[in-house]
Structure formats: structure tokens, C-alpha cells
C-alpha positions as CSV (number, residue, x, y, z in Angstrom):
1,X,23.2,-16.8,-79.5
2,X,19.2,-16.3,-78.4
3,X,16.7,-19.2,-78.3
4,X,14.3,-17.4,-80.8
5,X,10.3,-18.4,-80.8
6,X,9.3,-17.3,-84.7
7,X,5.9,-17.2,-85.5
8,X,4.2,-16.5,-89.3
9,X,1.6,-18.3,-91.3
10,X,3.3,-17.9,-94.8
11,X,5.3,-21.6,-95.3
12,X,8.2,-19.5,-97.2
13,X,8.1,-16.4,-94.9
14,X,8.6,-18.7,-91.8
15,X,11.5,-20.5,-93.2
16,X,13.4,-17.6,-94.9
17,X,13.2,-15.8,-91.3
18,X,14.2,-19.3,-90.1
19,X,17.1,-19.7,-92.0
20,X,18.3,-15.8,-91.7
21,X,18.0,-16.1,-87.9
22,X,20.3,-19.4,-87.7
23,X,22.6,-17.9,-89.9
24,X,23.1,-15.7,-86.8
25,X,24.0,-18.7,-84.5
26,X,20.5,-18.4,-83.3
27,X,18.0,-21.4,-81.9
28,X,15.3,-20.9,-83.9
29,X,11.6,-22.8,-82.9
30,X,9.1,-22.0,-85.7
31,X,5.5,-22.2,-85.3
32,X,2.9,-21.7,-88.0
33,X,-0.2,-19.9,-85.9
34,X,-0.9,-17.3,-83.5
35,X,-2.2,-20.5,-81.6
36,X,0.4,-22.4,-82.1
37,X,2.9,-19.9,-81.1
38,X,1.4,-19.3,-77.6
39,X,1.7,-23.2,-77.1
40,X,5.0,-23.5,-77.9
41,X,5.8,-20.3,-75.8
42,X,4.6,-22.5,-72.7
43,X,6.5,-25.4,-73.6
44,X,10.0,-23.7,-73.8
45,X,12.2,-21.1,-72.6
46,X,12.9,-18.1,-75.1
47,X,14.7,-14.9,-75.1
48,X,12.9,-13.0,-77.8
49,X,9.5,-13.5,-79.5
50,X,9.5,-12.6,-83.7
51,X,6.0,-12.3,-84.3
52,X,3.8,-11.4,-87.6
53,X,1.9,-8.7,-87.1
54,X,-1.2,-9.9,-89.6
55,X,-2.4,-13.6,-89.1
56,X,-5.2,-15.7,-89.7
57,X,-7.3,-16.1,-86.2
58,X,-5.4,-14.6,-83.7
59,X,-3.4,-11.5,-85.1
60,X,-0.3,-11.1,-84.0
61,X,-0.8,-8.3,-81.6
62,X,-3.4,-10.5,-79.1
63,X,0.1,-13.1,-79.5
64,X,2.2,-10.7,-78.3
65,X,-0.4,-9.9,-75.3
66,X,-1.0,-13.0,-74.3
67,X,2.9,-14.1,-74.4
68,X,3.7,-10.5,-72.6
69,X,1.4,-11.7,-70.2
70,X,3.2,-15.2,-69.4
71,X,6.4,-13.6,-69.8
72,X,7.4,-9.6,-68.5
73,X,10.9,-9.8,-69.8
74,X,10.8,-11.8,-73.3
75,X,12.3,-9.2,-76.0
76,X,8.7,-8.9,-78.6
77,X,9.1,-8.3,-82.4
78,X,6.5,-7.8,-84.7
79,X,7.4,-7.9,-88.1
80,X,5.2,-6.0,-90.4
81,X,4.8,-6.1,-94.3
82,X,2.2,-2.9,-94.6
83,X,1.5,0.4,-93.2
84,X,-2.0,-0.8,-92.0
85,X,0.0,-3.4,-90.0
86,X,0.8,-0.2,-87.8
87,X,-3.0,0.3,-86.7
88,X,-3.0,-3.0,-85.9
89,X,0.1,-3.1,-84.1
90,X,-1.8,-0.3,-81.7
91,X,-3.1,-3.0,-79.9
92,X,0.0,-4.8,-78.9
93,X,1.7,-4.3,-75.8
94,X,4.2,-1.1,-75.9
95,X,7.1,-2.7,-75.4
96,X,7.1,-4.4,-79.3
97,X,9.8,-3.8,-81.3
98,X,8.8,-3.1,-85.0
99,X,10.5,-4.0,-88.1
100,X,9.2,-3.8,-91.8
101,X,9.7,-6.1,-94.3
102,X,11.3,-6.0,-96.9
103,X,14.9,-7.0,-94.8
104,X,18.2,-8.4,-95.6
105,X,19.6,-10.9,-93.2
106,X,22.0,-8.4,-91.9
107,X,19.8,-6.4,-91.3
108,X,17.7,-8.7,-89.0
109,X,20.6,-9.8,-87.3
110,X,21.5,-6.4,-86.5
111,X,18.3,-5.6,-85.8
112,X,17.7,-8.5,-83.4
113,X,21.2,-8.3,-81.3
114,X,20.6,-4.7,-80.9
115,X,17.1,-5.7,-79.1
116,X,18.2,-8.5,-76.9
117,X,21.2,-5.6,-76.1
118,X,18.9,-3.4,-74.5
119,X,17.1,-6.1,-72.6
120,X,20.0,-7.0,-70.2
121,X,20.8,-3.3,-70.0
């Protein structure tokens, strides 16, 4: 089990990630913004970041900077919905994970314990 901080503006999108991710036994804390997100980051302890990639205000790549910048060892996902999310994924740090939606909760699972695995390694 992680303590996962999820963070997408889409109502639905946030709580279908939500509810796939605890599913997996995980502790899920949602936040709605890019802004948001980074508070919440500061209030808490987390061991991997799942992050939208395209936002209102700040974009989820300048999330996943700032949070890489309070954090060196939090595991980053972006999860993208479009190519062009990949041009704007250049800006994040290099250490981001990527995964395209459309995914089944398997998947994600998978997906996620197989990035938290190479964190401890």
C-alpha cells in the first residue's frame, strides 16, 4: 500500500483514478488543481505523485517541478490523454513516469506497483 497524492481537474477523471487506486489498497488524497496539489504536497507525506499532464493554470509539468523540487525521492506520474501532452511533458522533470489514458484498473495498478518497485531498488 502507497499514500498516493492524485491530482486532475476533471470531477469524474479524479474520482475514477480515485476509486481504481484504492481498489489497490492504496491511500488516495485527491486534489482538484495544480495549486492545490502542491499544497497538499506540503501538508502530507506521499510516496508517489499521479499528476495530469494538461491543467488549467499550472500544467502539470511546472506541478511535477515544483513537487520534485520539495521532494528528490517522490515516485512522479503524469498521466496523459493526447500525444501533444508529450510536448508538454518536455518540460517536466526527467524522472516522470508516463502513462496514457485510456487504462484499465489493472493496468494502473500494475503500472503504479511496478514504479514504486524501482524506487526502493
Amino acid at each position: 500500500m502507497a499514500r498516493i497524492l492524485l491530482i486532475d481537474d476533471e470531477d469524474e477523471v479524479r474520482n475514477l483514478l480515485r476509486r481504481m487506486l484504492e481498489s489497490g489498497s492504496h491511500d488516495v488524497v485527491a486534489a482538484a488543481s495544480g495549486e492545490e496539489g502542491i499544497e497538499k504536497f506540503k501538508q502530507g507525506t506521499f510516496d508517489l505523485v499521479l499528476c495530469d499532464s494538461r491543467m488549467p493554470g499550472k500544467h502539470g509539468a511546472a506541478v511535477m517541478q515544483e513537487i520534485r523540487r520539495l521532494s528528490p525521492t517522490v515516485v512522479l506520474v503524469s498521466v496523459s490523454g493526447a500525444a501533444a501532452d508529450d510536448a508538454a511533458s518536455a518540460e517536466a522533470p526527467a524522472d516522470v513516469r508516463r502513462i496514457a489514458k485510456p487504462f484499465r484498473t489493472r493496468e494502473l495498478l500494475s503500472f503504479i506497483e511496478d514504479c514504486l518497485a524501482r524506487r526502493t531498488r
